[in-house]
MIDOSE-1310 file (N, C-alpha, C; in nm, 2 decimals, decimal comma, always signed):
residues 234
xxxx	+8,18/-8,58/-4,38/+8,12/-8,56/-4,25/+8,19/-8,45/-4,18; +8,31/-8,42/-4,21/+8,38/-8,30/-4,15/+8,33/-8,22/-4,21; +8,34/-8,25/-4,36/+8,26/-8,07/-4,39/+8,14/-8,02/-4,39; +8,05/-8,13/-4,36/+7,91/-8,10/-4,33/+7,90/-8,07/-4,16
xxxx	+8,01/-8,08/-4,07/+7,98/-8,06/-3,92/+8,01/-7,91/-3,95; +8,13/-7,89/-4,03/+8,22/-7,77/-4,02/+8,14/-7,61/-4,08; +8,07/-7,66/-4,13/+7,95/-7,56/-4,24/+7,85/-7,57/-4,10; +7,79/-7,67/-4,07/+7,68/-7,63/-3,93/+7,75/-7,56/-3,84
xxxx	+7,86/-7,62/-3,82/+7,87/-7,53/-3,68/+7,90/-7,34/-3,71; +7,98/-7,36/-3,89/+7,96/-7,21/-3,91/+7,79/-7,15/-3,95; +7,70/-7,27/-3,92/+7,54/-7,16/-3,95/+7,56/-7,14/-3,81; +7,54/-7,18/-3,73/+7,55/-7,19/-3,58/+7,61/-7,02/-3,59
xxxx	+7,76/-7,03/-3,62/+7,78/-6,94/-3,57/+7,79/-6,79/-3,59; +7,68/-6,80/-3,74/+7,66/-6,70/-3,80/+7,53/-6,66/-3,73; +7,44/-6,72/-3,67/+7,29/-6,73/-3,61/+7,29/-6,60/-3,53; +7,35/-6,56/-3,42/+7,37/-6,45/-3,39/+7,41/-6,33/-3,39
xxxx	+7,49/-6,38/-3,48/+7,54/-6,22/-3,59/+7,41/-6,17/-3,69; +7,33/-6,26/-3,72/+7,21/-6,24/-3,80/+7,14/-6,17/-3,66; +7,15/-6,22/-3,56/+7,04/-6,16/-3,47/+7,02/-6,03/-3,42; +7,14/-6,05/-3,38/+7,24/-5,88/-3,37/+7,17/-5,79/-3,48
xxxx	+7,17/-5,83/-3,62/+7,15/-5,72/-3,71/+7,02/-5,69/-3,71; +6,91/-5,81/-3,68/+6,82/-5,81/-3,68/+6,71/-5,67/-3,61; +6,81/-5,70/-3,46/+6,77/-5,63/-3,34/+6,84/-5,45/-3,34; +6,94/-5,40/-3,41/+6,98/-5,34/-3,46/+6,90/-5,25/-3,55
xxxx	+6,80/-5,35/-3,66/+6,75/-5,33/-3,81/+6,63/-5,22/-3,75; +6,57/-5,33/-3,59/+6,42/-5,28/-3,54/+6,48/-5,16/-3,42; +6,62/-5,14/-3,40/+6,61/-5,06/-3,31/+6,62/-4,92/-3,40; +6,71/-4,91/-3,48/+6,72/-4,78/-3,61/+6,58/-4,73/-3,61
xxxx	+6,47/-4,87/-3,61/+6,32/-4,80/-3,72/+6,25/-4,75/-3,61; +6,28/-4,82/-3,48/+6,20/-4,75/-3,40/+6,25/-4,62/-3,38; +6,35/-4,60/-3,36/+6,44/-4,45/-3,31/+6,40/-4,34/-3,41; +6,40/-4,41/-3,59/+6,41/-4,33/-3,64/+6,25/-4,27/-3,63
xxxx	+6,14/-4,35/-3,63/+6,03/-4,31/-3,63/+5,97/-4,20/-3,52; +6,05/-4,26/-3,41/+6,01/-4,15/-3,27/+6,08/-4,01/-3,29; +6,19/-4,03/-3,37/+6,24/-3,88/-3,42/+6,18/-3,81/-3,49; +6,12/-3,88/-3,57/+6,06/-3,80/-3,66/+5,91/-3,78/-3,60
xxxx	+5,84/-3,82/-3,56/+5,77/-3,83/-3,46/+5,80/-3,68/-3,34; +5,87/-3,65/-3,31/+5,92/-3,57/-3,23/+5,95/-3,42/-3,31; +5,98/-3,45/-3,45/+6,03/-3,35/-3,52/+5,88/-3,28/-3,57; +5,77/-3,35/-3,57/+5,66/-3,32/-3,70/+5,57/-3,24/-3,57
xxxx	+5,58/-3,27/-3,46/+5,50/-3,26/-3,34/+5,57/-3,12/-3,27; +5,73/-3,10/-3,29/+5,77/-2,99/-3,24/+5,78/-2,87/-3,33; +5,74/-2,87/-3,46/+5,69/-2,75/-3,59/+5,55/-2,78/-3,55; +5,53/-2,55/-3,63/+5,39/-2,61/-3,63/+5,37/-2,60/-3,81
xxxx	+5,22/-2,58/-3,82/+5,19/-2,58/-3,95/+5,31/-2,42/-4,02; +5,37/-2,35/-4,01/+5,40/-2,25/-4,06/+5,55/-2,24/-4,02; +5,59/-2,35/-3,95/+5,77/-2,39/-3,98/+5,81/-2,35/-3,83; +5,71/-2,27/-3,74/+5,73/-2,22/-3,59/+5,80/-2,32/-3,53
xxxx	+5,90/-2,31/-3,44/+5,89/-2,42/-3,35/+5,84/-2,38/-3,23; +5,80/-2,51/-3,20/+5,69/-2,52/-3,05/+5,76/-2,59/-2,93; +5,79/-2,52/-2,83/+5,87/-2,61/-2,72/+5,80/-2,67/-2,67; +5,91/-2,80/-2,67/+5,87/-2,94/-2,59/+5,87/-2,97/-2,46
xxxx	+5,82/-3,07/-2,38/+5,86/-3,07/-2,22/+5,95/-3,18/-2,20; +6,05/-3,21/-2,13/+6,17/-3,30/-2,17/+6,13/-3,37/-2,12; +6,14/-3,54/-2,14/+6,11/-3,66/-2,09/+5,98/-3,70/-2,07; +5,92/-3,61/-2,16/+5,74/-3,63/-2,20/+5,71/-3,69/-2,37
xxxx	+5,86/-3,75/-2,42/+5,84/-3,85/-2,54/+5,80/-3,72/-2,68; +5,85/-3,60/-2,65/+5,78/-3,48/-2,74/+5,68/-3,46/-2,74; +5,57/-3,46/-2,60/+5,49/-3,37/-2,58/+5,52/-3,25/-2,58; +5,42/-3,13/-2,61/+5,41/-2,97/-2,62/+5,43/-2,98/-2,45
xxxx	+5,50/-2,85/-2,46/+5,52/-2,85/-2,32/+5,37/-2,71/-2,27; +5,33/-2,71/-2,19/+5,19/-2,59/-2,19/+5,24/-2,47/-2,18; +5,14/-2,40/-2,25/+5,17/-2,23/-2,20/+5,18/-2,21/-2,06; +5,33/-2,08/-2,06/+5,32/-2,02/-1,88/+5,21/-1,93/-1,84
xxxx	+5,18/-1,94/-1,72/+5,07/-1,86/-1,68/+5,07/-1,70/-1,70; +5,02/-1,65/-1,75/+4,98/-1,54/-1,78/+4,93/-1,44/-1,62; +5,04/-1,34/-1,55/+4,97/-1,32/-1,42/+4,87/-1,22/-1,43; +4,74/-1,18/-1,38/+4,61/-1,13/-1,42/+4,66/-1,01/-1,33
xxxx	+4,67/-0,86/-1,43/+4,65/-0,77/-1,36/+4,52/-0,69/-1,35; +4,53/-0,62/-1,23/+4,43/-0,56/-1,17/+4,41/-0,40/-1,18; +4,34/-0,27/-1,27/+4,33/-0,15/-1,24/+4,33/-0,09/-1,09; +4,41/+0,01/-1,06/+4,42/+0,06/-0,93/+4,39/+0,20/-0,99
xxxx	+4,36/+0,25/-1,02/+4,35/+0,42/-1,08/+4,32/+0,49/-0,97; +4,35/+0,60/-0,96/+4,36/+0,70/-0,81/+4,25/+0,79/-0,89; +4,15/+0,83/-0,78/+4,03/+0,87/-0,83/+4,08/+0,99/-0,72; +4,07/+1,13/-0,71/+4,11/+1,25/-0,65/+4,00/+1,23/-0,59
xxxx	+4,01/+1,33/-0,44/+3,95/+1,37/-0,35/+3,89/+1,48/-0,42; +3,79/+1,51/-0,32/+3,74/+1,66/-0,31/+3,84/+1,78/-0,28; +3,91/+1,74/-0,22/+3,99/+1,87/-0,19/+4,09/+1,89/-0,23; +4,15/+1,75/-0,33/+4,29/+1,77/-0,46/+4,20/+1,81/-0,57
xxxx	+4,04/+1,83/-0,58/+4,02/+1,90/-0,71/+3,98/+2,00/-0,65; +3,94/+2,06/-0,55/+3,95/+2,18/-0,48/+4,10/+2,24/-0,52; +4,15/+2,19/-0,49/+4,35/+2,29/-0,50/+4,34/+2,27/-0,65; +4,32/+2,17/-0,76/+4,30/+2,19/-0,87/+4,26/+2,30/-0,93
xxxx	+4,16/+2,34/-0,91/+4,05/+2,43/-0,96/+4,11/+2,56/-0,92; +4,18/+2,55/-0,81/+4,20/+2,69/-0,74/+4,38/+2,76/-0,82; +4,46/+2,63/-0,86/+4,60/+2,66/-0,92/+4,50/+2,71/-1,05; +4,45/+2,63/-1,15/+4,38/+2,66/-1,25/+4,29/+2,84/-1,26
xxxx	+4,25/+2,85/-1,17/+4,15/+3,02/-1,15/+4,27/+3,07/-1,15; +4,41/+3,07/-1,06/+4,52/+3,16/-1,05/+4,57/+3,18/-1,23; +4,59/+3,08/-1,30/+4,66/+3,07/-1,41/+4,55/+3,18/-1,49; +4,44/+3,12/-1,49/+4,37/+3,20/-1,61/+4,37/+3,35/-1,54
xxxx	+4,36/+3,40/-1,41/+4,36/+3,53/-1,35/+4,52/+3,58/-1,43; +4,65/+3,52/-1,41/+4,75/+3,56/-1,48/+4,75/+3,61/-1,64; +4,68/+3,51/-1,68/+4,70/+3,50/-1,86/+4,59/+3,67/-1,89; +4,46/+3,65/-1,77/+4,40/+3,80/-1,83/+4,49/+3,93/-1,81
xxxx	+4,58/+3,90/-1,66/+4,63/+4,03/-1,71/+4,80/+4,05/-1,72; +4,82/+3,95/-1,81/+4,90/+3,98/-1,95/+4,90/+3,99/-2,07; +4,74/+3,94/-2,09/+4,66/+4,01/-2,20/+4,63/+4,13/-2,20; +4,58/+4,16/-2,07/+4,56/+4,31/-2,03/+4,68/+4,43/-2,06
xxxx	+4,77/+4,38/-2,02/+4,90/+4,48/-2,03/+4,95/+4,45/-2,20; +4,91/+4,37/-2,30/+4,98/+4,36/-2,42/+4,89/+4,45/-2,45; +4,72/+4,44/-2,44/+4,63/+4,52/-2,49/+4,69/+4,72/-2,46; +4,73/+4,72/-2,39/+4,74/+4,87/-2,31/+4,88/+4,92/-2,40
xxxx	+4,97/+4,82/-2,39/+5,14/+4,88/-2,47/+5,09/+4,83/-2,60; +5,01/+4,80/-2,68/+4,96/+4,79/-2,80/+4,85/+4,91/-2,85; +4,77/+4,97/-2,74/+4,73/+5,10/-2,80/+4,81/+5,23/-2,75; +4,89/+5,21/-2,63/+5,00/+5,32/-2,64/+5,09/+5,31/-2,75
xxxx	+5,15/+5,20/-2,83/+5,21/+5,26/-2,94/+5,13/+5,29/-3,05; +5,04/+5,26/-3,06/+4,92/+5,32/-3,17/+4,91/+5,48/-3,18; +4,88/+5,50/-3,02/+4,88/+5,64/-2,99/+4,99/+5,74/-3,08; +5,12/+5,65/-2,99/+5,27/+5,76/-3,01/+5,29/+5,74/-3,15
xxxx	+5,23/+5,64/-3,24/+5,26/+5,63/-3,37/+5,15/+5,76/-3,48; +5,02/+5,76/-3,42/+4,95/+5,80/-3,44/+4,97/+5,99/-3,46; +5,02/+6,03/-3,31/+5,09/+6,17/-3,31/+5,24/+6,17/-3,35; +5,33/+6,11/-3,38/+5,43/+6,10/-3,45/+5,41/+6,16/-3,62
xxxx	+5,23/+6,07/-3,65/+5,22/+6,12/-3,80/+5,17/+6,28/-3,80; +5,10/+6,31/-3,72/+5,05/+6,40/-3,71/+5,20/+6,58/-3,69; +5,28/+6,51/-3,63/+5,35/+6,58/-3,59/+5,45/+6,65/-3,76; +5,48/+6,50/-3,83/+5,56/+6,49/-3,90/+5,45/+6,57/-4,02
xxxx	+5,36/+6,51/-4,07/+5,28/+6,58/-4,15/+5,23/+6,71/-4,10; +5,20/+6,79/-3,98/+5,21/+6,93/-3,94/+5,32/+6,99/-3,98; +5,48/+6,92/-3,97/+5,58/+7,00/-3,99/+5,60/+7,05/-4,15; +5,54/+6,94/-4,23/+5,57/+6,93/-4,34/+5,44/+7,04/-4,46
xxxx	+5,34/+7,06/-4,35/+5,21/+7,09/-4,42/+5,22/+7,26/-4,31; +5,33/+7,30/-4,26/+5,30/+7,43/-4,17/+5,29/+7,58/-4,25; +5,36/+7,57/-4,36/+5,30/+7,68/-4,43/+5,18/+7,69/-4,50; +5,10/+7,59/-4,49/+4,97/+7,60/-4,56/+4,84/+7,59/-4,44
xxxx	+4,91/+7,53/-4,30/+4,82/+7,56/-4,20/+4,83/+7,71/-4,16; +4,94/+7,79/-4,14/+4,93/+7,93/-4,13/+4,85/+7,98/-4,21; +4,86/+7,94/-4,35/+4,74/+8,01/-4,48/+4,58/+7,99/-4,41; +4,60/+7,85/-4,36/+4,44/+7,82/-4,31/+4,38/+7,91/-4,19
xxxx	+4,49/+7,88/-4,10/+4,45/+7,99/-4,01/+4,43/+8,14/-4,01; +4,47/+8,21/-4,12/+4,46/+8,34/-4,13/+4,31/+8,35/-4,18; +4,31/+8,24/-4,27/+4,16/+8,25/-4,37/+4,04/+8,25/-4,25; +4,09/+8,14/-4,16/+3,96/+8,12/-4,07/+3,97/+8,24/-3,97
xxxx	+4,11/+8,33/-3,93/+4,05/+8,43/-3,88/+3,95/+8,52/-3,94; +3,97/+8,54/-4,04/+3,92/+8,64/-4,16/+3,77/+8,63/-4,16; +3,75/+8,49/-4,17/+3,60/+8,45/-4,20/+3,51/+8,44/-4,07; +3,56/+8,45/-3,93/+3,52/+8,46/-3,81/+3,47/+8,67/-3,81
xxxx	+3,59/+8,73/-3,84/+3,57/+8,89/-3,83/+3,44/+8,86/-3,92; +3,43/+8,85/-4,04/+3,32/+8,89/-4,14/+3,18/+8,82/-4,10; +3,22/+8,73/-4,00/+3,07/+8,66/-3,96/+3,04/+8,74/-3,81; +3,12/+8,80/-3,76/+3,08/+8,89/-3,68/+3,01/+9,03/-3,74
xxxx	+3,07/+9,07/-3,82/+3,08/+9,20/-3,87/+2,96/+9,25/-3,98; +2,90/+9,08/-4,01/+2,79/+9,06/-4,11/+2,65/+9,16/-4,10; +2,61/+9,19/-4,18/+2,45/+9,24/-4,21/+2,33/+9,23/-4,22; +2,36/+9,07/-4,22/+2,22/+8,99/-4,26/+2,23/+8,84/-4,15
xxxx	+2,16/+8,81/-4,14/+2,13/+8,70/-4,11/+2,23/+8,57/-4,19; +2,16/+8,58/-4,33/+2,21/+8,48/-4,44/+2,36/+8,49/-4,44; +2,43/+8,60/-4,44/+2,55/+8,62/-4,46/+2,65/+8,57/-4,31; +2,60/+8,62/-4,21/+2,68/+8,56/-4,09/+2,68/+8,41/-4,04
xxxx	+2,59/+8,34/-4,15/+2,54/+8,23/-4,15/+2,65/+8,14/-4,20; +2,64/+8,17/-4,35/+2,74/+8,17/-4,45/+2,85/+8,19/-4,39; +2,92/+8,27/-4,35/+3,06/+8,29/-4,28/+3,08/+8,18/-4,16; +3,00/+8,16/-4,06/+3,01/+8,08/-4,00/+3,03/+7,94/-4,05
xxxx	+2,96/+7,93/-4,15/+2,99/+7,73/-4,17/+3,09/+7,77/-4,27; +3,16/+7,89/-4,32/+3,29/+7,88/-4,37/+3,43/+7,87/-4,30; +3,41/+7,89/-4,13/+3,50/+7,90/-4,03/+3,49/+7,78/-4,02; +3,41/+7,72/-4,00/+3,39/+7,59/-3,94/+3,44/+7,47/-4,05
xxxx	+3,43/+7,49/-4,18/+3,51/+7,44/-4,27/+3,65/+7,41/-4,25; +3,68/+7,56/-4,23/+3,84/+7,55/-4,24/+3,86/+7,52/-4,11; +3,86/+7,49/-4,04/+3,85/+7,52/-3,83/+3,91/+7,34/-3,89; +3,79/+7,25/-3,93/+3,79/+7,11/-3,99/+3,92/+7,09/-4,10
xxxx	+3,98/+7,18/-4,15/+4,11/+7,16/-4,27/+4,19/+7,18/-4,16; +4,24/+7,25/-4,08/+4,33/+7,26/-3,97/+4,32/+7,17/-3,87; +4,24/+7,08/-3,83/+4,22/+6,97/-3,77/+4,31/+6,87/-3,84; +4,27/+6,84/-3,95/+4,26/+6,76/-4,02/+4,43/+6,73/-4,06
xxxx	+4,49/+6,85/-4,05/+4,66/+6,87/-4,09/+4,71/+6,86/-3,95; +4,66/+6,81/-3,85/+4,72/+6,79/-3,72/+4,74/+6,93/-3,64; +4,62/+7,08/-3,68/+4,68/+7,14/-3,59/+4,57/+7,16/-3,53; +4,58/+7,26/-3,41/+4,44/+7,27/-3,29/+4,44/+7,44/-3,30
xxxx	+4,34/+7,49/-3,27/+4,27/+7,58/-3,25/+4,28/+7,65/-3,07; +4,36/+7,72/-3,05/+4,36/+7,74/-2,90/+4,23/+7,86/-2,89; +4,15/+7,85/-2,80/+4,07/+7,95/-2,80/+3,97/+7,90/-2,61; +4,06/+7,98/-2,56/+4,03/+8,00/-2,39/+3,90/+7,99/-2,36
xxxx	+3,82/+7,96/-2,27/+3,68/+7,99/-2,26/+3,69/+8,06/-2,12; +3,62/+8,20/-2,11/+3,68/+8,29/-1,97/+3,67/+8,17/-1,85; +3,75/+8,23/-1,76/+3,80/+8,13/-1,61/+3,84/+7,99/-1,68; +3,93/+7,98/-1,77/+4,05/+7,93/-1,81/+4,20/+7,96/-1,73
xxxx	+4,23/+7,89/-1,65/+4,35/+7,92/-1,63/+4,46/+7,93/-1,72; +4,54/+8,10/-1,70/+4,63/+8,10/-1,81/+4,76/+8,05/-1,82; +4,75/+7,97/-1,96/+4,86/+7,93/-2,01/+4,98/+8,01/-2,12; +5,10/+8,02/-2,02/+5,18/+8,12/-2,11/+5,25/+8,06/-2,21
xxxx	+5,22/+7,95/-2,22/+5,30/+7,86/-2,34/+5,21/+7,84/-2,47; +5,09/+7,90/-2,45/+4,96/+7,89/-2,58/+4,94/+8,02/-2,54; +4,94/+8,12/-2,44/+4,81/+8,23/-2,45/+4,94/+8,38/-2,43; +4,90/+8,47/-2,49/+4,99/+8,58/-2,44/+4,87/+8,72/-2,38
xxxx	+4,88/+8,73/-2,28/+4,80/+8,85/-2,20/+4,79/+8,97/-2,23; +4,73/+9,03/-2,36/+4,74/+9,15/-2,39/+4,66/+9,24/-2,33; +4,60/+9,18/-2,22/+4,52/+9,28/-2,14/+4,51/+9,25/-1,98; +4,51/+9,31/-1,88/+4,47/+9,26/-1,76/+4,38/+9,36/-1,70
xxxx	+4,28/+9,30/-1,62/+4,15/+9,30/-1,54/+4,19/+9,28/-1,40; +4,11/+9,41/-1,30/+4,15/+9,32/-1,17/+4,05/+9,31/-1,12; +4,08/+9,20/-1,03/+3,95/+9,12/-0,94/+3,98/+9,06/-0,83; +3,85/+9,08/-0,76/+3,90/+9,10/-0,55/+3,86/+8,93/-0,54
xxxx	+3,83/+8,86/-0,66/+3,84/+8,72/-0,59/+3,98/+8,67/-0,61; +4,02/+8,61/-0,52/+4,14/+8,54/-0,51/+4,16/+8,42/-0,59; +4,05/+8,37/-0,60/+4,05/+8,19/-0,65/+4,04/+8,27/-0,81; +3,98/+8,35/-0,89/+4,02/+8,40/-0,99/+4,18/+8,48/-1,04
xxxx	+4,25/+8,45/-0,97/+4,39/+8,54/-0,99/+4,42/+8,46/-1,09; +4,49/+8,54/-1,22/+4,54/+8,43/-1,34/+4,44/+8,35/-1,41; +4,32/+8,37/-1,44/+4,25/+8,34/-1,54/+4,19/+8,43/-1,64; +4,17/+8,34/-1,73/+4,10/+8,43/-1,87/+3,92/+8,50/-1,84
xxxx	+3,94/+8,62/-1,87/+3,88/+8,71/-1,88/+3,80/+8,72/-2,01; +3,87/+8,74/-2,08/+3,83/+8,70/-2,23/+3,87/+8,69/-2,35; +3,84/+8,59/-2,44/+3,96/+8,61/-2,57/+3,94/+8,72/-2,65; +4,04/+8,73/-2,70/+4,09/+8,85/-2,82/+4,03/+8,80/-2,96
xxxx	+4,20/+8,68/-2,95/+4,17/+8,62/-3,10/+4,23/+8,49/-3,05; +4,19/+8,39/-3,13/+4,25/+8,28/-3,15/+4,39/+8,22/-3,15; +4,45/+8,12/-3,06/+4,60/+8,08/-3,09/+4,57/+7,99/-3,21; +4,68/+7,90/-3,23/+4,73/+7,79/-3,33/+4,87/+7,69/-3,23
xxxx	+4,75/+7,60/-3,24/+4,92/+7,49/-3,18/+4,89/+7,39/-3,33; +5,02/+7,37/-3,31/+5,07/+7,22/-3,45/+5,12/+7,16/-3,39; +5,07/+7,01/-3,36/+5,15/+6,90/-3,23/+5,18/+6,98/-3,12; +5,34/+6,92/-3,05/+5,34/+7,08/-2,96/+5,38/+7,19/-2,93
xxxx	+5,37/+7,23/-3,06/+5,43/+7,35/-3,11/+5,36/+7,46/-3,13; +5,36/+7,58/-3,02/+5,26/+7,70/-3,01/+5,32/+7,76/-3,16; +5,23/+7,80/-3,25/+5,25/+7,82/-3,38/+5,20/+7,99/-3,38; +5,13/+8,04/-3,29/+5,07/+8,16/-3,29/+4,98/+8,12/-3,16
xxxx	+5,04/+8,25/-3,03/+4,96/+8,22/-2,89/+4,82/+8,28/-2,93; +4,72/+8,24/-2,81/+4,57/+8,30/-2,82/+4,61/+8,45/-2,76; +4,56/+8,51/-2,83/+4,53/+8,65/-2,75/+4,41/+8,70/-2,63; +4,40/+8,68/-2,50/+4,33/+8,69/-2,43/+4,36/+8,80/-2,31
xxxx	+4,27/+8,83/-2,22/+4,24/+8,98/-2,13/+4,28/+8,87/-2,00; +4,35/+8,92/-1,88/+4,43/+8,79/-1,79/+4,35/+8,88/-1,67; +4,29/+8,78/-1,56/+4,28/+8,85/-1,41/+4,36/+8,89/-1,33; +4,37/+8,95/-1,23/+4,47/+8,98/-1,16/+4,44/+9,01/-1,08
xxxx	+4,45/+8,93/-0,97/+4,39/+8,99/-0,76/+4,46/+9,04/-0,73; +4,34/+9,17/-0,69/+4,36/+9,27/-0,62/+4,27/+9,27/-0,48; +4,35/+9,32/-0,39/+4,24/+9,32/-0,27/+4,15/+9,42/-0,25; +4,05/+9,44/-0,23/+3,95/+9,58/-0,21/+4,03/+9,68/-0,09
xx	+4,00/+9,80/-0,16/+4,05/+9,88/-0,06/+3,96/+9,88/+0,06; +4,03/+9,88/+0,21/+3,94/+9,90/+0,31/+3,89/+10,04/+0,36
């Protein structure tokens, strides 16, 4: 009888220790379940995590508002594209003339380069331009001096040949046309004429013979007849 009271009273007092575990057993499965529950719901399909809203059991918590902006674009006046248009006409008026001025020091050195060769090839070609010049005086006398028609013809487009070979070697042909004002640095005065006009004093009367300049180098002056005012006697 003792040991059957002593065994009940220890089921007895095992009964709650059982219960305990029991309550224990269901509280782990719940917990663990809402965890995981909590865990599958805060990934997404691609491993993201997705924030939750706290004390909403692992509800998604919602997207934040997105604030809606508005275009404000400044559309000009008339009179800011007036001053527009007007800085713009100034710029392109600039750009033509510093185009203009490259254009201008771009055919002045063309120029100076141009008589540079001429000068240098005259200096280098000057005993064969004196040859030329003598020849074309020569053939100038004989087309004067000619007989026939045919023949002063012929002399002439032989001057004119060579007149074109002496061009051509950079030198010039000085040859006055009367009331030419005289130049003592191409022409030398082997003759003087007088004459009661005043505004005539110092011009050519008429040529002799032909100068020769090579660049600017009087090579042989023109020979010409010079005016010279005189007053009428009263």
């Amino acid at each position: 009888m003792t040991d059957t009271g002593q065994r009940t009273e220890h089921a007895h007092d095992r009964t709650p220790d059982q219960g305990e575990r029991t309550i224990d057993t269901d509280t782990d499965t719940d917990t663990d379940t809402d965890t995981a529950a909590v865990d599958t719901d805060s990934h997404t399909a691609d491993g993201a995590a997705v924030p939750t809203e706290p004390g909403t059991g692992g509800r998604t918590a919602p997207a934040p508002a997105v604030p809606e902006t508005t275009s404000t674009a400044h559309e000009p006046t008339r009179d800011e594209t007036a001053a527009l248009l007007s800085r713009l006409s100034e710029h392109i008026e600039d750009l033509s003339r510093v185009v203009a001025r490259q254009a201008a020091t771009i055919e002045r050195l063309a120029d100076e380069a141009k008589a540079r060769d001429r000068r240098e090839r005259a200096g280098a070609d000057l005993p064969l331009v004196t040859e030329l010049f003598a020849l074309h005086g020569d053939t100038v006398t004989c087309a004067h001096t000619a007989e026939s028609d045919r023949d002063r013809d012929a002399f002439t487009a032989l001057a004119t040949r060579v007149e074109r070979l002496l061009t051509g070697r950079g030198a010039t042909l000085v040859a006055p046309r009367p009331g030419t004002a005289f130049d003592p640095r191409t022409m030398t005065a082997t003759d003087v004429v007088d004459t009661a006009d005043a505004e005539a004093d110092r011009t050519v009367e008429a040529l002799l013979s032909p100068g020769l300049l090579v660049g600017e180098r009087s090579v042989r002056p023109a020979s010409v007849v010079v005016r010279r005012h005189r007053p009428a006697a009263s």
